[in-house]
C-alpha positions as CSV (number, residue, x, y, z in Angstrom):
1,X,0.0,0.0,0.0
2,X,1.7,3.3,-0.6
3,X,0.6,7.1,0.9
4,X,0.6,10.2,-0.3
5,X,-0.2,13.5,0.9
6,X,-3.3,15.8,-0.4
7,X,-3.5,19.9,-0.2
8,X,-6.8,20.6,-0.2
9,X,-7.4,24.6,1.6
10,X,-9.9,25.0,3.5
11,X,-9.0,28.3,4.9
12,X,-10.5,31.8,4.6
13,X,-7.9,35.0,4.2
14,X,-9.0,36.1,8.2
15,X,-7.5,32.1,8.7
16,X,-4.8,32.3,6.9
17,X,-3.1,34.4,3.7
18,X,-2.7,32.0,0.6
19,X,1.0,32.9,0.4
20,X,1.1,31.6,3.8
21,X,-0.9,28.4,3.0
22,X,1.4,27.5,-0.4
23,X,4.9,28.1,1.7
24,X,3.7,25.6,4.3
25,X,2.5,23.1,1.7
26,X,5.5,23.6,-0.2
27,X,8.0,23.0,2.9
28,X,5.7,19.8,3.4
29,X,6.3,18.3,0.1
30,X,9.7,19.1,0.4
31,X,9.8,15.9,3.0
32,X,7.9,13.8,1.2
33,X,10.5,11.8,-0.6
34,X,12.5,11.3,2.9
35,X,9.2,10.1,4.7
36,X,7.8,7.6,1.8
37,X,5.1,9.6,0.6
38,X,4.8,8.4,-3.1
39,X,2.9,11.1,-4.3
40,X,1.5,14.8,-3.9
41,X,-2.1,15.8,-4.9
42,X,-4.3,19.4,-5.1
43,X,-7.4,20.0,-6.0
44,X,-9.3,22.3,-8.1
45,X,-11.9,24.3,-6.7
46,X,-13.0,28.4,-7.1
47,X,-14.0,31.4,-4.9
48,X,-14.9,30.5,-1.5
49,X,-12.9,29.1,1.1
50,X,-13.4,25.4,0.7
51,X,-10.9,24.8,-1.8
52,X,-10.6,28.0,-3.6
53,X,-7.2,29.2,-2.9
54,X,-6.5,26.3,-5.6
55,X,-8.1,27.5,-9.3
56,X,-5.8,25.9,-10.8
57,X,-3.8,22.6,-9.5
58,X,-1.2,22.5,-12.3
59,X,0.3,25.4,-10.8
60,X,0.9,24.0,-7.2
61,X,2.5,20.7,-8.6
62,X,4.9,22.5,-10.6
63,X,6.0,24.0,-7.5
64,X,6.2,20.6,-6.0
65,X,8.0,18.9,-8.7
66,X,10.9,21.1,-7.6
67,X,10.6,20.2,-4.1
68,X,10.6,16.6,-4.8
69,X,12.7,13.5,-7.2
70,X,10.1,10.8,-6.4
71,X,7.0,11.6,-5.5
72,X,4.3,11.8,-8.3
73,X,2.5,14.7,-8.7
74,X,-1.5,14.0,-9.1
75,X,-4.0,16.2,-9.9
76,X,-7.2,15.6,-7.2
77,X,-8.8,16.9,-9.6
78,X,-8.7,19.0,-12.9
79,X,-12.5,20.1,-13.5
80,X,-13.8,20.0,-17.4
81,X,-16.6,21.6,-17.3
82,X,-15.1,24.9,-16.6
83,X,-11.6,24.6,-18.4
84,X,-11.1,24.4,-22.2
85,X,-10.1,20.8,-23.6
86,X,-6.8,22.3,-25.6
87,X,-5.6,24.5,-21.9
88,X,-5.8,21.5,-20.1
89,X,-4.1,19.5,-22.7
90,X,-1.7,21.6,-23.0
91,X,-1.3,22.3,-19.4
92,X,-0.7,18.5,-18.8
93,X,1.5,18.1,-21.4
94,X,4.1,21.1,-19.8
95,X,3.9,20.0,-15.7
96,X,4.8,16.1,-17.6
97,X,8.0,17.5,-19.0
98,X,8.7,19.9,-16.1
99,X,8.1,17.2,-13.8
100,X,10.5,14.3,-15.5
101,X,7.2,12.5,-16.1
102,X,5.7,12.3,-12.9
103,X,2.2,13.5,-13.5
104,X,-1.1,11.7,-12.9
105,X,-4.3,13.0,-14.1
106,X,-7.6,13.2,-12.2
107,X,-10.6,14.4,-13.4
108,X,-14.0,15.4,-11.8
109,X,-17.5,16.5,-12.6
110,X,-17.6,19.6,-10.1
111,X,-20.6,19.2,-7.4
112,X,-21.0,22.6,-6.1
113,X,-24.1,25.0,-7.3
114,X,-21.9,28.3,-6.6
115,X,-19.0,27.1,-9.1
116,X,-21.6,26.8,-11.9
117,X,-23.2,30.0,-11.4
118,X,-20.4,31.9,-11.3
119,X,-18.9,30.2,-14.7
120,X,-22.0,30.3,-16.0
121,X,-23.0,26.6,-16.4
122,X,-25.9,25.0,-15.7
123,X,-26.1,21.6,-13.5
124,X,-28.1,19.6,-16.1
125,X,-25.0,19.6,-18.7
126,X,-22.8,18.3,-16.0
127,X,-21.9,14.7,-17.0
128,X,-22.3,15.9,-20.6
129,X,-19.6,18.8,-20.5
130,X,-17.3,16.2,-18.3
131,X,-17.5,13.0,-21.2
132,X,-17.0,14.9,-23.6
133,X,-13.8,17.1,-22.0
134,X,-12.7,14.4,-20.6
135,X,-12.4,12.2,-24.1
136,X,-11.4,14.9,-26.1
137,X,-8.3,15.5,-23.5
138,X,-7.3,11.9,-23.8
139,X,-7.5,11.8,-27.6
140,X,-5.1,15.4,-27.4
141,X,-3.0,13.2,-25.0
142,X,-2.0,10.2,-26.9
143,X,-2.7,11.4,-30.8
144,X,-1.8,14.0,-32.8
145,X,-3.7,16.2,-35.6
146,X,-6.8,15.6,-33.5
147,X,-10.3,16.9,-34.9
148,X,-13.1,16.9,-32.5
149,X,-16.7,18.5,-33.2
150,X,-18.3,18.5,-29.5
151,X,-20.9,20.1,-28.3
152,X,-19.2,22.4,-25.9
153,X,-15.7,22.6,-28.0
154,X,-15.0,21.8,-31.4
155,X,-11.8,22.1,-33.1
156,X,-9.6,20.7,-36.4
157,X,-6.1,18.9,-36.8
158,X,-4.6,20.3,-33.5
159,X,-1.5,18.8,-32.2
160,X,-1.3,19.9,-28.5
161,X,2.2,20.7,-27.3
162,X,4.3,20.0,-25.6
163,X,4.0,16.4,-25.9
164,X,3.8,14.3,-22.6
165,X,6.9,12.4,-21.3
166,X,4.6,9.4,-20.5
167,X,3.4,7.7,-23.5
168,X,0.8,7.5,-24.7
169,X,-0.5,9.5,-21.7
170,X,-0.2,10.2,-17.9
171,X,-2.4,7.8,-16.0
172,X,-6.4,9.0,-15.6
173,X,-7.9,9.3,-12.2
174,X,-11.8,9.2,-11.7
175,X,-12.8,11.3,-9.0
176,X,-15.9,9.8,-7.3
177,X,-18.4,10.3,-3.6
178,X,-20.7,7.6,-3.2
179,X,-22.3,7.5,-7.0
180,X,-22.0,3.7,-8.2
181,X,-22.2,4.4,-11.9
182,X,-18.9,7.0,-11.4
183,X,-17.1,3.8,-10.0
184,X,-18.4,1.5,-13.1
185,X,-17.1,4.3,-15.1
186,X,-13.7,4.2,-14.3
187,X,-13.4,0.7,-13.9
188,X,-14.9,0.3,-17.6
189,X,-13.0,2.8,-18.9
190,X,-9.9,1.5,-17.6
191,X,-9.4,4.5,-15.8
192,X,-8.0,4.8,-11.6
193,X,-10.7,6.0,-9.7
194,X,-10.3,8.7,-6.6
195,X,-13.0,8.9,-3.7
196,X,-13.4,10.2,-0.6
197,X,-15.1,8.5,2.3
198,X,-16.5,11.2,4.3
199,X,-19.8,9.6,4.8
200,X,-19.1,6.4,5.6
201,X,-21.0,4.9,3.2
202,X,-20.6,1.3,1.4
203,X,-17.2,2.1,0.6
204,X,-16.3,-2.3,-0.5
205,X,-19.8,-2.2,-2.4
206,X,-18.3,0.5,-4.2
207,X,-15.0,-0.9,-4.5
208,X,-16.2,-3.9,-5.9
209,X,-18.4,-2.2,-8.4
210,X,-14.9,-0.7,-9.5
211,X,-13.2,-4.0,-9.9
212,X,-15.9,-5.8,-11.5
213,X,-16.3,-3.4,-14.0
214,X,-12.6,-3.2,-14.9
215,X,-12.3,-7.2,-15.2
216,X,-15.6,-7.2,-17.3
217,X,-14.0,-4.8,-19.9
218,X,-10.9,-6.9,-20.0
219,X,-8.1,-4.9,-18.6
220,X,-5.3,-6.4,-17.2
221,X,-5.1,-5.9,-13.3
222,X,-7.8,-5.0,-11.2
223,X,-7.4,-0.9,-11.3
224,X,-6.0,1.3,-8.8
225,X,-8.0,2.7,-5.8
226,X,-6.9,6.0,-4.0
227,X,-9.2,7.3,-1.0
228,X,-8.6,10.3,0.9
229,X,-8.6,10.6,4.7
230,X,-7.6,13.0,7.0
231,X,-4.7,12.1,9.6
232,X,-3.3,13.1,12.7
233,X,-0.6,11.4,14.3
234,X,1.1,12.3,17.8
235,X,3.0,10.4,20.5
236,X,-0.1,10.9,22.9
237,X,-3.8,9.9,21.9
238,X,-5.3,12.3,23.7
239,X,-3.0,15.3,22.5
240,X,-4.3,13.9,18.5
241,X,-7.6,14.5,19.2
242,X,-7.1,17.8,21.0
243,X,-5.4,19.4,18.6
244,X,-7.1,17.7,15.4
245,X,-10.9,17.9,16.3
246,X,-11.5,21.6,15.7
247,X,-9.6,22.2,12.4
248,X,-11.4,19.3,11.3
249,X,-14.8,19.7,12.3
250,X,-14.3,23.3,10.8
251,X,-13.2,21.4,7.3
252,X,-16.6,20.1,7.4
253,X,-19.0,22.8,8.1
254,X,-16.8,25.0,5.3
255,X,-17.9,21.5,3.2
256,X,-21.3,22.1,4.5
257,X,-21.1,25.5,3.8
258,X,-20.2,25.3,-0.1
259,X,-22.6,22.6,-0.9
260,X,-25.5,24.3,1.1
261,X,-27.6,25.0,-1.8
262,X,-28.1,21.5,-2.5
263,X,-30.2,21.5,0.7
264,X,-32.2,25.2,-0.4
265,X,-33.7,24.3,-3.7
266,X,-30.3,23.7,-5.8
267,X,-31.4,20.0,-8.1
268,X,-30.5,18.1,-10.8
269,X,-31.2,15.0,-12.7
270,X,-27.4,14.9,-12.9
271,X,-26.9,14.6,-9.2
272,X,-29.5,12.9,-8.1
273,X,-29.6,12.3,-4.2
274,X,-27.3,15.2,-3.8
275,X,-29.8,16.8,-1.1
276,X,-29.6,13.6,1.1
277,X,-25.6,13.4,0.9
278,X,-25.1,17.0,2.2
279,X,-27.8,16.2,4.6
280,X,-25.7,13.1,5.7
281,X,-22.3,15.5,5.9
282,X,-23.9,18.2,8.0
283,X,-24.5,15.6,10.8
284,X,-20.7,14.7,10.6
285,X,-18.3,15.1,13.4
286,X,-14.9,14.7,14.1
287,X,-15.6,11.3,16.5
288,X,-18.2,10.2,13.9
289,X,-15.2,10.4,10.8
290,X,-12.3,8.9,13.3
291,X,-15.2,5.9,14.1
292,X,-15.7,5.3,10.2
293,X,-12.0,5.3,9.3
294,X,-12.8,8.5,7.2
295,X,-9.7,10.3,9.7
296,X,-7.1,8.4,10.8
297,X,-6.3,9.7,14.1
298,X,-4.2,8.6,17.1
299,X,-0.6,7.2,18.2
300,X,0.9,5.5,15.5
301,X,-0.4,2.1,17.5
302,X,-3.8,3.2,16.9
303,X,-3.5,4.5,13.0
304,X,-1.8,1.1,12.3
305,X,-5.4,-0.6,13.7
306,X,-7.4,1.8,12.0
307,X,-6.1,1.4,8.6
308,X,-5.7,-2.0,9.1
309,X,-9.4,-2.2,10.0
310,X,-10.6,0.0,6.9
311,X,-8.1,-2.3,4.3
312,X,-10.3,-5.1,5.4
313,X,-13.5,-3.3,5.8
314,X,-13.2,-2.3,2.0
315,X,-11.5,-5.2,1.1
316,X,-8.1,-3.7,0.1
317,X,-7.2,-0.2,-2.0
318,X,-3.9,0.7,-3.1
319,X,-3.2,4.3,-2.3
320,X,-4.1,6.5,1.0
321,X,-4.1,10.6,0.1
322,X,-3.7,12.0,3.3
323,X,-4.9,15.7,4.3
324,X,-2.4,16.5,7.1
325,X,-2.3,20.5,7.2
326,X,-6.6,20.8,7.2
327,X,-8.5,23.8,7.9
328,X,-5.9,26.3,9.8
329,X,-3.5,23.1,11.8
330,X,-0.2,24.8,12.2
331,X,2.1,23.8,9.8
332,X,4.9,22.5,13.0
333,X,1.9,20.1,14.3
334,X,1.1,18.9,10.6
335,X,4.7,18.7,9.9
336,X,5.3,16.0,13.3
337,X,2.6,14.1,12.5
338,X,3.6,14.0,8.9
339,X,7.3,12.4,10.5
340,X,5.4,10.4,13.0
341,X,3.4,8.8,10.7
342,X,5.6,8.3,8.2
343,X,8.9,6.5,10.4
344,X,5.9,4.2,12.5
345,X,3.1,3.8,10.4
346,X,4.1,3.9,6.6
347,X,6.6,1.0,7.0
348,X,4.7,-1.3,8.1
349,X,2.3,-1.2,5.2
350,X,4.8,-1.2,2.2
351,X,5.2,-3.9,0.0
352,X,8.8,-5.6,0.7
């Protein structure tokens, strides 16, 4: 099993500046290789606190790649719907040769009713706007002279450049919640699918949907699965929680927060059931995420049980992204549990 560490702000300006924010991610990538964190992952998100000091994760991980030799550099995840096909492209195409060939794509529908409004897009063309950016960037990726007439974008014998280090493309990511067609998806497609368990949820069902659909379309392997979970890791248990539960509670009321108009009359036939999940996340706690493994939290005794315990409550994945600087945690207390975690709890779950 390998780990990585996830950036995902969470932090208004009054919380913390954004040059603030990037310096301390950047000094904790910069450890990353000499703790065993295989990879490095940002978001996309735009103009509120949850997630919007990151418009634009291709910009962080070129920042990272120079921080780091090893650890690859995944976007968690690039949003089609409100980029153009041939930026993105192109965009992936650069941070690939900056990086040595370290990148990893993810891609994801976007799910919140402000981001749509404010580019001007309307919930109902969701999972058309992301099929269609999402093909069209694969077919820039691995052909060249590419024509497309879409919908959204068209264009005619376009060679995006530069061309990607990886051939004939950076791995694809899936981002997923709890939707089981998002996880058939990916696994049809032959795609790596991304999810975050913050509701609990039937986490192995969904898993398994994954798998199945990846052997049924005859792809070698069984996929790659990547979840996200907070963790905190200190010497004393009680310490953890104390200094963990606020900043994460207050990560998930500013997730509350940004999705609220799903529960005030936002709806779509793309996202149906969308009402009910954020329902389901406003009644989250910080106990209530450490309980379902969602937050690993504890001495490195106790995260060693709890991941242990989720592996074989899901039935196995193959990569943990780890939030360890959420909400406003001081960067020193992030940065110890980042060592902690990674001299007593990553060794005893890698491969040998």
């Amino acid at each position: 099993m390998k780990f990585g560490i996830q950036f995902f702000p969470d932090v208004s300006p009054e919380q913390k500046q954004a040059d603030q924010y990037w310096r301390e991610c950047l000094h904790l990538t910069s450890l990353a290789d000499e703790f065993g964190y295989t990879h490095i992952r940002t978001v996309e998100h735009h103009f509120v606190s949850y997630g919007g000091y990151s418009p634009n994760p291709h910009v962080f991980l070129a920042a990272a790649a120079m921080q780091t030799k090893n650890a690859r550099l995944i976007t968690g995840a690039v949003l089609p719907i409100f980029n153009n096909p041939l930026k993105i492209a192109g965009e992936i195409g650069m941070l690939d040769a900056i990086s040595g060939g370290r990148l990893e794509c993810g891609f994801a529908r976007a799910f919140l009713p402000h981001e749509f409004d404010g580019f001007g897009r309307t919930l109902d063309e969701s999972k058309a706007r992301f099929s269609e950016g999402l093909e069209q960037v694969q077919q820039l990726l691995e052909k060249e002279n590419v024509s497309s007439d879409g919908k959204f974008h068209s264009f005619k014998n376009i060679t995006v450049t530069p061309r990607t280090v990886q051939r004939p493309r950076p791995p694809i990511w899936i981002a997923a919640l709890i939707t089981p067609t998002s996880f058939e998806f990916a696994g049809k497609m032959g795609f790596n699918i991304m999810a975050i368990p913050l509701t609990g949820g039937k986490m192995n069902e969904l898993i398994e949907i994954y798998r199945h659909a990846w052997q049924d379309a005859g792809h070698k392997g069984k996929g790659q699965v990547m979840l996200a979970h907070h963790m905190f890791c200190h010497e004393d248990r009680e310490r953890a929680y104390e200094i963990s539960r606020d900043p994460l509670n207050r990560y998930l009321e500013s997730i509350v927060a940004s999705a609220s108009p799903w529960l005030t009359g936002s709806n779509s036939v793309d996202y149906p059931g969308y009402d009910k999940i954020i329902e389901q996340l406003s009644k989250e706690t910080f106990e209530s995420q450490v309980e379902k493994g969602a937050a690993f939290v504890g001495t490195p005794d106790d995260i060693n049980e709890q991941i242990s315990a989720y592996i074989e409550l899901t039935g196995g994945f193959e990569i943990a992204s780890l939030q360890i600087n959420f909400n406003d945690l001081s960067v020193e207390h992030a940065e110890s549990s980042m060592r902690l975690f990674g001299k007593k709890v990553i060794p005893n779950f890698v491969e040998t």
